[in-house]
N, C-alpha and C positions, 0 to 999 in steps of 0.2 A: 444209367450207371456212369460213374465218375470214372473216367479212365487215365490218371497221368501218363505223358508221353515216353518219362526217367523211366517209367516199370515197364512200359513195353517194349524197350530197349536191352532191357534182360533177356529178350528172345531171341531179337533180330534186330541188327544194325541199321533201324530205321532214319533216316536223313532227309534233308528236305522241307519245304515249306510247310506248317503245319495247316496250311490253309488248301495244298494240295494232299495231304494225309487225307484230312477230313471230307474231301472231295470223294477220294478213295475207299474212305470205307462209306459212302451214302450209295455210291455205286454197287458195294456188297451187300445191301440190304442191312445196315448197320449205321444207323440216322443217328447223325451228329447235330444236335439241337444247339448244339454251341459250344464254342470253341474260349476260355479262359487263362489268363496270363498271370502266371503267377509269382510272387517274389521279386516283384517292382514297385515300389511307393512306401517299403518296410523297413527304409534303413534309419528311419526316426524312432520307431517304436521299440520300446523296452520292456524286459522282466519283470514286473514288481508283486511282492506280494501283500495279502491283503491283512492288514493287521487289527482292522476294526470294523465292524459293519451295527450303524445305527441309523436307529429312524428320523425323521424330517417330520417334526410338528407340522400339521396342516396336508400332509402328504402324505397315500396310502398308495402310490405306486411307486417311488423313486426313494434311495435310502443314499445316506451319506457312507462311502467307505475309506478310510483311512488306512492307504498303502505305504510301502515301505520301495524305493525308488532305485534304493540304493547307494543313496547318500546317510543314509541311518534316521535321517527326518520324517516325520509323518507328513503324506500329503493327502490331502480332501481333493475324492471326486466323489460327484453325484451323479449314480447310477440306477437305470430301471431294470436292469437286470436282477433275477433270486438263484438262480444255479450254479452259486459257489459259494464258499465259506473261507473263516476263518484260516489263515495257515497254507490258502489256497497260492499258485500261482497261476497268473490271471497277464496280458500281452494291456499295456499303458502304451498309448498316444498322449505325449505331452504337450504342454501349449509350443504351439508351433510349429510341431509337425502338420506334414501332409500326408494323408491317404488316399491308397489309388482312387481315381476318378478325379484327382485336385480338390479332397476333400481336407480345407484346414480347419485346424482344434484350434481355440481360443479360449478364454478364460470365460468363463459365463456362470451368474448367480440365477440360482436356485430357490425357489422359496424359503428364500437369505442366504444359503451357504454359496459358499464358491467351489464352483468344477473347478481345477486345475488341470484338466484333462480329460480324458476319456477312455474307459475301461473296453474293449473292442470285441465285436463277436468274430464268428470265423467268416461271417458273410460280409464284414466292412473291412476285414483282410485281404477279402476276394479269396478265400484259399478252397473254401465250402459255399453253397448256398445255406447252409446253416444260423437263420438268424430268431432261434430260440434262446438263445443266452449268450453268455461271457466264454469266448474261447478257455477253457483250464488247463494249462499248463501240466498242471500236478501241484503235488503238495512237495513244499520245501523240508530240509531237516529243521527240526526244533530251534538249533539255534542257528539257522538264516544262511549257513555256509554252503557251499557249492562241495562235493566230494567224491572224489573218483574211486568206482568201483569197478568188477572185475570186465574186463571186455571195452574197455576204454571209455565206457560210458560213464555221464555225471550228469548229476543234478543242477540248471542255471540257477544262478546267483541276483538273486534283486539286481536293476540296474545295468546287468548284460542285456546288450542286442538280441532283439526277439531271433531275429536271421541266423544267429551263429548260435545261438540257445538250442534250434527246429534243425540246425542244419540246413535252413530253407536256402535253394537256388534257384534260378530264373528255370522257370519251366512248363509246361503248356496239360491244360486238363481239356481232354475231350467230353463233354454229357453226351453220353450214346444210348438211343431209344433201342432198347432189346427187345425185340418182338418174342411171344410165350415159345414157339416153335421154335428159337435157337436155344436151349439149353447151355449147348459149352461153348457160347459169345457170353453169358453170364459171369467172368473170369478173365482176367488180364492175358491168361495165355491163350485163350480161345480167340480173343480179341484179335493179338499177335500172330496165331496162327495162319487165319486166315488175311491180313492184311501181309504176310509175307507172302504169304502162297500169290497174291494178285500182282504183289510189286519182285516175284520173284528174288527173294533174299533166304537166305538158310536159318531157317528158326528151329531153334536146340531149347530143349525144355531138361532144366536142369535135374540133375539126380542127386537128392541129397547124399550126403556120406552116413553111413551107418552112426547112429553117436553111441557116446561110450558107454559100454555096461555100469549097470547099478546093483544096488543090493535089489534083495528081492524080496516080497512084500510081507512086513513083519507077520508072524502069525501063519496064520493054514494062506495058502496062495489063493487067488482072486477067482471068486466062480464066475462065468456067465452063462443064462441060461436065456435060451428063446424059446417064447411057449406056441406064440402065434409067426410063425416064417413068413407067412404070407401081405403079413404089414410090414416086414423087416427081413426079407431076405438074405442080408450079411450085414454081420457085428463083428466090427472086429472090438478091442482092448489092450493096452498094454499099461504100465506101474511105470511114470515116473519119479525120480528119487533125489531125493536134494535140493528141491527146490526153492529158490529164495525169490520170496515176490515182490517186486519191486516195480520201480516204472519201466518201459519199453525205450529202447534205445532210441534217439533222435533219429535215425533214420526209418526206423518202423512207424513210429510215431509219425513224422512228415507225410510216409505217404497214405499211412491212415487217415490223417485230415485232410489231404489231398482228393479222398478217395470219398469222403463225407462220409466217415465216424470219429469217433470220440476215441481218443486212448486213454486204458483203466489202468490196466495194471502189464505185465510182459506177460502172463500165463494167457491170461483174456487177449490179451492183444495180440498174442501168435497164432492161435486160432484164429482172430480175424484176419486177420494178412495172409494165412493159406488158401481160407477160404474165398477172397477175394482175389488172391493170385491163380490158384488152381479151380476153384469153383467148388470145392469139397468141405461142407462143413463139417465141422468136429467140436466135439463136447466136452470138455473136464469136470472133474470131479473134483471134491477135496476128498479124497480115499479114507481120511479119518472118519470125515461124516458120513460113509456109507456104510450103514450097520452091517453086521457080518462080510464086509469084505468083497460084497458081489453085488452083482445086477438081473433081473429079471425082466423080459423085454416081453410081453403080451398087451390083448386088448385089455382097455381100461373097462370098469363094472360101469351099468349105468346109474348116474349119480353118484360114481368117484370124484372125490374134488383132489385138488391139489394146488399146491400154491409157488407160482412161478416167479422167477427173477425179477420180474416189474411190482412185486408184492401183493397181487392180483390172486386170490382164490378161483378156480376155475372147477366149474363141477362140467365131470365128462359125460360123453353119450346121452345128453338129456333133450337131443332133439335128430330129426331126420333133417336130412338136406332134400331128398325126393323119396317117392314113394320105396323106391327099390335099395335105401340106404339103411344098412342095418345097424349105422348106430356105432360103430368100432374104432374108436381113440385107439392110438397104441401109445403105452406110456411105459416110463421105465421106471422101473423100482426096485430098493436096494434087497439084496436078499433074504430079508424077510417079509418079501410079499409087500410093502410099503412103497407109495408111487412117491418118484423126488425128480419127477420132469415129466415132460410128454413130449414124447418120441420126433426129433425131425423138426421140432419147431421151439422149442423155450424148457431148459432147464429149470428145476426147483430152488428154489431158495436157500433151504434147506442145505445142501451140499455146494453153495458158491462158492470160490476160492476170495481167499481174504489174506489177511496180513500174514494169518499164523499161517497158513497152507503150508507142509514141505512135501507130500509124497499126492501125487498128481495120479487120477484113473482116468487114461483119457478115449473117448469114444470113438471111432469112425466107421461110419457105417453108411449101410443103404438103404432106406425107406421109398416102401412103395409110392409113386408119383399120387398114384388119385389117392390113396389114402389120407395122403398129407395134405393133399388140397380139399377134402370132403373135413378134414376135424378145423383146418383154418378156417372156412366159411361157417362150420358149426359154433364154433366158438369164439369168430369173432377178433382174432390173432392173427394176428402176420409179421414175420421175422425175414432176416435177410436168410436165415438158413430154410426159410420153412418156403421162401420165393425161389430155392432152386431143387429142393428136394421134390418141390411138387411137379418141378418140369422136365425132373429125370437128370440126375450126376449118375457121374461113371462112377461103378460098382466095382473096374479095377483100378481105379485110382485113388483108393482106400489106401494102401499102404505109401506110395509114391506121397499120399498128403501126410499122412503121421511124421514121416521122416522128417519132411520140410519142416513141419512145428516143430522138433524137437530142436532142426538146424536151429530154427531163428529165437526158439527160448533158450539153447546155451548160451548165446551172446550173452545175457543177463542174468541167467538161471542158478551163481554159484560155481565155483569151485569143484562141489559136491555131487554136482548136478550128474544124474544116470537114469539108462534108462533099462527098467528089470528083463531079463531075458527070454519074459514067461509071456509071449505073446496069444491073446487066447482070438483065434478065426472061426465064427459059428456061422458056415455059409445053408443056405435054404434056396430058395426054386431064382438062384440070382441069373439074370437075364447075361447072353452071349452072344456073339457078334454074328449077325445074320451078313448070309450070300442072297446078293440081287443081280439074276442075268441083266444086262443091259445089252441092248442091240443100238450101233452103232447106229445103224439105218435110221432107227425110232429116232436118235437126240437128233440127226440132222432135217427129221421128217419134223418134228416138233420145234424147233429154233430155227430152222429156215438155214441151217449154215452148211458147211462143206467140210466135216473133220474124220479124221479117219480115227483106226483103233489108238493107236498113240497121241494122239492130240487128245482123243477124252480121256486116257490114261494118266496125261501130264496134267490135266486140271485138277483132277482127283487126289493124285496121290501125296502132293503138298498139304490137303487137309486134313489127313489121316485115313484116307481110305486104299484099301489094300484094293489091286489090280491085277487078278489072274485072266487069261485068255482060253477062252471056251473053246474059238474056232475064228476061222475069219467074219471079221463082222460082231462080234459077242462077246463080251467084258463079265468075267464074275465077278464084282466089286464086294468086296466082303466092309460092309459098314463097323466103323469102328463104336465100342462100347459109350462114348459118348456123344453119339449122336443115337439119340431113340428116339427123334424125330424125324429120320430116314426111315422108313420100309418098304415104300415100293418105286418103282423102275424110274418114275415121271418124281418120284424126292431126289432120285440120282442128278436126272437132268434139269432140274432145278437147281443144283448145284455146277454144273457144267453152265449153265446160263449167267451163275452168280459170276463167274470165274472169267469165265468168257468177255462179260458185260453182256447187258442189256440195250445197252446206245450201241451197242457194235450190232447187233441181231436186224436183219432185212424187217421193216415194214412190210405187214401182209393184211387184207382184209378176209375176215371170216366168208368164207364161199357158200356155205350150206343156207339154203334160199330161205331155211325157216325159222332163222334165230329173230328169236322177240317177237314173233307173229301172234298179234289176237287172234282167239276163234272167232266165226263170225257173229257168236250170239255180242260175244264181247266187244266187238270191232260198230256194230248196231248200238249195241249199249251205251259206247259213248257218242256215237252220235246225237240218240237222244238227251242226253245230257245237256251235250252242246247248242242242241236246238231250245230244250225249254230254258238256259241261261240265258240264247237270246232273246228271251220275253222280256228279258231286266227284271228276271228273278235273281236271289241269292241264294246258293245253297247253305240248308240248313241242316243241323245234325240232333235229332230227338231222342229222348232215351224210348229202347224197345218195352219198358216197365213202367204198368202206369197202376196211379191209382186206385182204389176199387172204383170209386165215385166218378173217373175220367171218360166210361166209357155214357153212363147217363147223361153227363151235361151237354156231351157232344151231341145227346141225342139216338147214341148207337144203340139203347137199351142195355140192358144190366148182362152179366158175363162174363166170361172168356175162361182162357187158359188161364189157371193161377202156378204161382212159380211155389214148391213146397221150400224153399230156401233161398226169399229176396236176398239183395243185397242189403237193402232198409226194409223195414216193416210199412214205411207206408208206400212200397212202390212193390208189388204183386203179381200183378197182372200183364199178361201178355198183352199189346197192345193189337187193336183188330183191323183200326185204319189208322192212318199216317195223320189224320184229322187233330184230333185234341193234340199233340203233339205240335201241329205248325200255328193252332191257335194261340195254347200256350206260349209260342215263338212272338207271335204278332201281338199277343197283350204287354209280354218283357218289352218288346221294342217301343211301343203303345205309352207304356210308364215312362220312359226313355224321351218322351216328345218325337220319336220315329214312327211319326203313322202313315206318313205314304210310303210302303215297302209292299216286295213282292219276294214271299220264299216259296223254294221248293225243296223237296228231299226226294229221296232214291234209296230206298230201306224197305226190310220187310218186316211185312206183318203177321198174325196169326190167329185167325178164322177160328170162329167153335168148331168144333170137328165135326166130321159126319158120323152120323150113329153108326148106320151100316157099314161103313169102310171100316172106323174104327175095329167095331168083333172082325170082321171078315181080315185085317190087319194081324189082329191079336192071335186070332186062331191058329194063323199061317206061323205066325215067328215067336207068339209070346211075350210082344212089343206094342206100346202104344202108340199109337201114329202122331202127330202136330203135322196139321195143314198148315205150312209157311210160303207166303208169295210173298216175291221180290215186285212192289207197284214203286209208281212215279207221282209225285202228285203234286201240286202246283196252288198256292193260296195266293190271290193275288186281293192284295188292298190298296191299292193305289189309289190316287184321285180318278174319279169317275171308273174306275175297276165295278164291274156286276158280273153277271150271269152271262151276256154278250159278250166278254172279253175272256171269259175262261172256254166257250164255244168256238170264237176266233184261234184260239190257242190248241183246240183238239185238232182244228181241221189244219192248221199247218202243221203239227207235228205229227199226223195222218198224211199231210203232202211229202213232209219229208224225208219220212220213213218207208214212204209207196202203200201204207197201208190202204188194203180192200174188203168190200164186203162186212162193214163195222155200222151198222144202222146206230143214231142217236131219237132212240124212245124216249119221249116226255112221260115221267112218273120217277120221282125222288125213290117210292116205296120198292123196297126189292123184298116181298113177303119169304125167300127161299132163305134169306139169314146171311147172305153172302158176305154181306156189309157195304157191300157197294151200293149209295145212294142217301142212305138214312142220312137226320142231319142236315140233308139241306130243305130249300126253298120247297113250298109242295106244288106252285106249279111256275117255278123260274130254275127249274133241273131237270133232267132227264139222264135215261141209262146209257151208254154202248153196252151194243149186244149185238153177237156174233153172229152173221148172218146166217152161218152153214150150222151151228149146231144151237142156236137160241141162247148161247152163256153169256152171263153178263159181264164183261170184261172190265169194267168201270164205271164211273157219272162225271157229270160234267153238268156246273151249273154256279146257283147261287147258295151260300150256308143260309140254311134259316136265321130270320135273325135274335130270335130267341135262344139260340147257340151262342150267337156272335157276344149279348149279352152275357150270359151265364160264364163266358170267359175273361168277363170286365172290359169288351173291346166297348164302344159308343155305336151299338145298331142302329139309332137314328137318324147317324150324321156319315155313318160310314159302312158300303157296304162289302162282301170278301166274295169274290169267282172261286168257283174251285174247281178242280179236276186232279181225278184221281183215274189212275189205269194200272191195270195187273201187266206187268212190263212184259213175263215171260209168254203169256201170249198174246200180247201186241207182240213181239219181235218176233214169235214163232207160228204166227198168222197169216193167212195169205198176202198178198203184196204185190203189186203188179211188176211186169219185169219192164224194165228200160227200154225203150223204143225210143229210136230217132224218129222223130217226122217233119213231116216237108213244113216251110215257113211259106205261106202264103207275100207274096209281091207285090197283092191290091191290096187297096185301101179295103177296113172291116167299117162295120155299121153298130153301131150301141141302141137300144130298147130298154126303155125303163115301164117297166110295166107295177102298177102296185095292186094289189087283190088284198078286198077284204074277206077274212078268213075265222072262222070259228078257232076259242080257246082250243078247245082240243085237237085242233090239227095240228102236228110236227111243220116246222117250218122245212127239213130235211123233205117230208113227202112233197112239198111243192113244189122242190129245188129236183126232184126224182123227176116228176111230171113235167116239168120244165123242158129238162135234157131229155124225155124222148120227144118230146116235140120238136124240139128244135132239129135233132140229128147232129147228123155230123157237120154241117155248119156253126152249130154251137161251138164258139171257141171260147168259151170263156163265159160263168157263170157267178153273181156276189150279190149277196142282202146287203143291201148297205142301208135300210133303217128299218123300224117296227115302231111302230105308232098307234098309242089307245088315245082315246080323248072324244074331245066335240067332233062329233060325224061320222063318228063312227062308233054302232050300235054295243052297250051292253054285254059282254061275253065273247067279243070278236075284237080282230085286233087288225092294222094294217101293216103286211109286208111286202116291202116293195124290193124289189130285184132288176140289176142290171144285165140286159141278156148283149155279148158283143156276138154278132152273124160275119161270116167270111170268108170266102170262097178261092180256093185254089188256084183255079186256072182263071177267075174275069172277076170285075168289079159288081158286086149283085145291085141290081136294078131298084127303084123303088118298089115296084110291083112284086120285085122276089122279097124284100125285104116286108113288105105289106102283109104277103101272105105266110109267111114266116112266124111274124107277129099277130097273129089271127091265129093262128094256128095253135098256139101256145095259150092263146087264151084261153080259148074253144078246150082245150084241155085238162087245165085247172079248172075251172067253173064246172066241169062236167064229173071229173075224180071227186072235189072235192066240198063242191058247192060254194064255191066263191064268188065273190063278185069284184067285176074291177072297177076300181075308184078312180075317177076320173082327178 
């Protein structure tokens, strides 16, 4: 919001640096985005109006205009401005002027014509950021003369100084971000109010004087009827008389463009100026054009159209905003039932005031806050009047605003000018100024300060809030009717805070030990994360909807949950495992020229259900169940990445997570339908499976590569590790607990021992067999190769293992060491039928 510094000086005798004002109000929670100087660099520019506008061969955005300067000559400028016309008066920069910023005009050709200047928006004035067109003056009289009418106002004359034309003087515009919760900061005196109240100056909000009676409205007197109160809880009306519509005085006008609008006419332009002074908007009529003389205020039918001021048809009630919105426009319509505005946000076309206008119906009233903001979203509309009805005006500041328009349209309004004495008030369920106890104790327990009952009385009562005294200690602050963003006790003291300042308020740290704490599933969760990113994976994000055809190529067999309402038709399917998903991931990359990568994701999946839980589900609630797990799963394609590297990768993030009691089973097939396992290698994978109850919590291995093909990856030349784990019970599985233990002082002994071993032995069971032989000397147990080839037989394979031995209190002997090593052998050969390879 555009706030000149000249209007908030009608309240309160504000002085001072504008650079410490703006300081002032960013400390009230009222952000000055910037700070603008205005009526400096304007004493070159002139009146001119515009006597010809034609077009420029070869050019379809810039036109030749032929003004009148005020020397009686026509001068050519070329201009890309279209929002003004013949007759118009339009602010010239002539060759040789400069504009603020040390912007000088010069003569420059055109595709061929010659600029003699430059026709100027109100944003190269600096007066506006308005740089959609030619600032407009207004329209001149016909034949070109300047002439004084009633109230000492006149029309500028070609060739007059824009400055003395506007009235304009050196003066300062604040843009201030009004946050939705301050309602009466919306308005120059809201502004003021509280910016006096912080710098303690006496701010008076003026009372208009009653203006002079009128006749009274030709004909039967003016009905208003409200059908629906609850969209509109008071309407007021009154018949102005006499009216002659004209332009707006230079000084209305100034701070209109000041304030970034347009001035039309003095009847449109005193509503705006109230409504930007007091925050209250109000509506005119042209009282001729409303048939029979009245208005009717109810919901609009759905699919009522009507046709507003912007020339825009708008059909009402033809859609919901959310499910619980029933759809109820409030519109007005003249007394016979016919809508010629919609309520709170955009008058009709139909009934705008125009040249002939003389006898004025004009509105003020109160519309319900979310109403007006539920028909703006619906329809697509937004007005300056429709941005503060939806944030809540004060409902008794209805009259206080009439009056002031009428002040500021007799300045121009005629001779004639009256206003009819036949005021019509239809009030409905209009909202009242609530009492909020306040306890003194609370604001200094919440702000950290030291104020007694008078000190939070003096904050308050500067912004309109009434202060009675309950007891000692207890403040009943009666909030006043323009603030309905107060209600309860902590909006008080957020106002005491405002007031107070917030750079004055004790720094305190939050005490309560469990703000922001993860739970520990959560606190685990990310651990895991952090552990498989350090594999020099990337995290990947898949969509949960796949294919029909995604779960066969992966190899998962055919399936799943189907979605009765994709988002697309060819994406269906609930996905089972995290698998086709990170493939898909690796083939994009793969096209890409990115084939050494490594993703993971953290998502869940969704399992065919179980037969029996499902009825046994249904029975109980009448609800169908989805089995949903949250798994981790990890594809790794990297150079030399296999079936070893996605193994290497369970058992550290098995190390460091503590997890226990988690066997890896060789066999890809999980015939139970889990999904864990299908898909890959049939014997370069294997399951986890939980030791205490036999469930398969995951696989870990190599993708077939007849997968890897059927997702266009190169299975020939490149192979993919996988692992995949149901996160919820890994994290919610046994785990050993933390023990310190002693570090041994002697030197340890290393054993490399290799056995060869039949395919179907788990290398896990050798590494079991290993560690009870060893005992508790065993510090440290690692494969560190597997080897098929020459020497080794047909269906068997070599694994070899470094065993490190180490003893606590002495350095072990050969002889212990010897037998140690024997001992371990003698164990494997005997469980397993191995043999060791020398």
């Amino acid at each position: 919001m555009l706030v000149p510094l000249s209007w908030l000086r009608d309240f309160a005798p504000f002085e001072g640096d504008p650079t410490s004002l703006a300081a002032t109000l960013d400390d009230l929670g009222l952000v000055v985005e910037g700070v603008r100087h205005v009526g400096k660099g304007l004493e070159d520019v002139v009146v001119a109006r515009v006597l010809e506008i034609a077009a420029i061969p070869g050019a379809d955005k810039i036109r030749q205009v032929m003004v009148d300067a005020g020397d009686g000559e026509p001068l050519s400028v070329v201009c890309g401005a279209w929002n003004f016309a013949v007759g118009d008066l339009v602010p010239l920069a002539p060759v040789g002027a400069v504009l603020p910023g040390d912007f000088a005009i010069a003569k420059r050709k055109m595709k061929g014509v010659v600029s003699n200047g430059m026709l100027c928006s109100a944003a190269e004035l600096e007066l506006t950021e308005d740089h959609d067109g030619i600032l407009v003056i207004g329209p001149n009289e016909p034949d070109g003369t300047a002439k004084p009418t009633a109230g000492g106002y006149r029309v500028p004359a070609p060739g007059e100084r824009f400055v003395d034309a506007l009235g304009i003087v050196s003066d300062v515009v604040f843009d201030i971000a009004v946050e939705a919760n301050r309602p009466d900061a919306w308005c120059m005196a809201g502004v003021a109010r509280d910016l006096a109240a912080r710098l303690r100056l006496p701010f008076t909000m003026p009372e208009a004087p009653f203006p002079p009676p009128g006749a009274p409205a030709a004909g039967s007197p003016i009905t208003i009827v409200v059908v629906d109160d609850d969209l509109c809880p008071r309407f007021t009306a009154r018949v102005l008389t006499g009216v002659e519509v004209r332009p707006s005085p230079d000084w209305v006008a100034r701070r209109l463009t000041l304030a970034g609008m347009r001035p039309i006419n003095n009847v449109v332009d005193a509503s705006n100026y109230v409504m930007l002074e007091l925050g209250q908007p109000t509506h005119p009529y042209d009282l001729d054009q409303v048939a029979g003389h009245g208005l009717r205020v109810r919901a609009a039918q759905q699919g009522e159209k009507v046709t507003t001021l912007d020339g825009v048809e708008r059909t009402l009630g033809d859609r919901a905003i959310v499910p619980s919105d029933d759809r109820r426009d409030c519109v007005i319509c003249d007394a016979t039932d016919v809508p010629i505005g919609i309520g709170g946000i955009m008058g009709g076309g139909s009934t705008e005031i125009s040249v002939t206008t003389s006898r004025v119906l004009l509105e003020a009233a109160y519309f319900t806050p979310m109403a007006i903001a539920r028909t703006t979203k619906r329809l697509g509309i937004r007005s300056e009047a429709s941005a503060r009805f939806e944030r809540g005006c004060d409902p008794e500041g209805i009259d206080r605003a009439a009056l002031r328009l009428c002040e500021v349209l007799g300045a121009t309004a005629g001779p004639q000018f009256g206003v009819s004495p036949d005021v019509i008030d239809v009030r409905g369920p209009v909202p009242v100024p609530s009492q909020i106890p306040v306890r003194t104790a609370r604001v200094n327990d919440i702000l950290g300060s030291a104020l007694d009952d008078d000190a939070v009385a003096g904050y308050l009562e500067p912004i309109g809030f009434g202060c009675g005294r309950r007891g000692p200690g207890e403040l009943d602050v009666t909030v006043p009717t323009f603030r309905p963003d107060t209600t309860r006790e902590i909006d008080v003291i957020e106002e005491v805070a405002r007031h107070l300042g917030y750079s004055t308020l004790p720094r305190r740290r939050p005490a309560a030990p469990q703000v922001g704490r993860l739970t520990e599933y959560q606190a685990r969760r990310r651990q895991a994360r952090i552990v498989v990113a350090g594999f020099g994976a990337h995290e990947a994000w898949t969509p949960s909807l796949l294919a029909p055809g995604d779960h066969g190529r992966a190899g998962l067999g055919d399936g799943g949950v189907e979605v009765a309402n994709p988002l697309t038709p060819d994406e269906t399917v609930l996905r089972r495992s995290l698998l086709p998903g990170l493939l898909k991931a690796l083939a994009f990359n793969a096209d890409r020229r990115h084939n050494d990568v490594r993703l993971f994701e953290i998502g869940h999946v969704f399992p065919p259900p179980d037969a029996a839980r499902v009825q046994r589900a249904f029975a109980r609630t009448g609800d169908t169940v989805i089995d949903e797990r949250e798994m981790v799963a990890v594809a790794f394609a990297g150079t030399d990445d296999d079936a070893r590297t996605a193994v290497g990768a369970w058992l550290a993030l098995a190390d460091a997570l503590g997890v226990e009691r988690v066997d890896l089973v060789q066999s890809s097939v999980d015939p139970g339908g889990s999904g864990h396992g299908d898909g890959l290698h049939p014997s370069r994978a294997g399951r986890l499976v939980d030791a205490d109850d036999g469930g398969v919590i995951g696989a870990v291995g190599e993708v077939d590569p007849a997968v890897v093909a059927a997702f266009g990856l190169d299975s020939e030349r490149q192979r993919v590790g996988w692992m995949e784990v149901d996160l919820d019970r890994l994290l919610h599985g046994a785990r050993r607990r933390p023990v310190v233990a002693p570090i041994s002082r002697f030197p340890s002994s290393d054993v490399d021992l290799a056995f060869v071993v039949d395919d179907t032995v788990p290398a896990t069971e050798v590494a079991k067999s290993l560690r009870r032989a060893g005992g508790e000397l065993l510090e440290s147990l690692e494969l560190f190769d597997v080897y098929r080839g020459p020497g080794v037989s047909a269906g068997a394979r070599s694994l070899a293992y470094r065993l490190r031995f180490c003893a606590l209190d002495h350095t072990l002997t050969d002889q212990e060491v010897q037998e140690l090593r024997q001992r371990c052998i003698e164990a494997v050969e005997s469980s397993h039928g191995a043999q060791l390879r020398g």
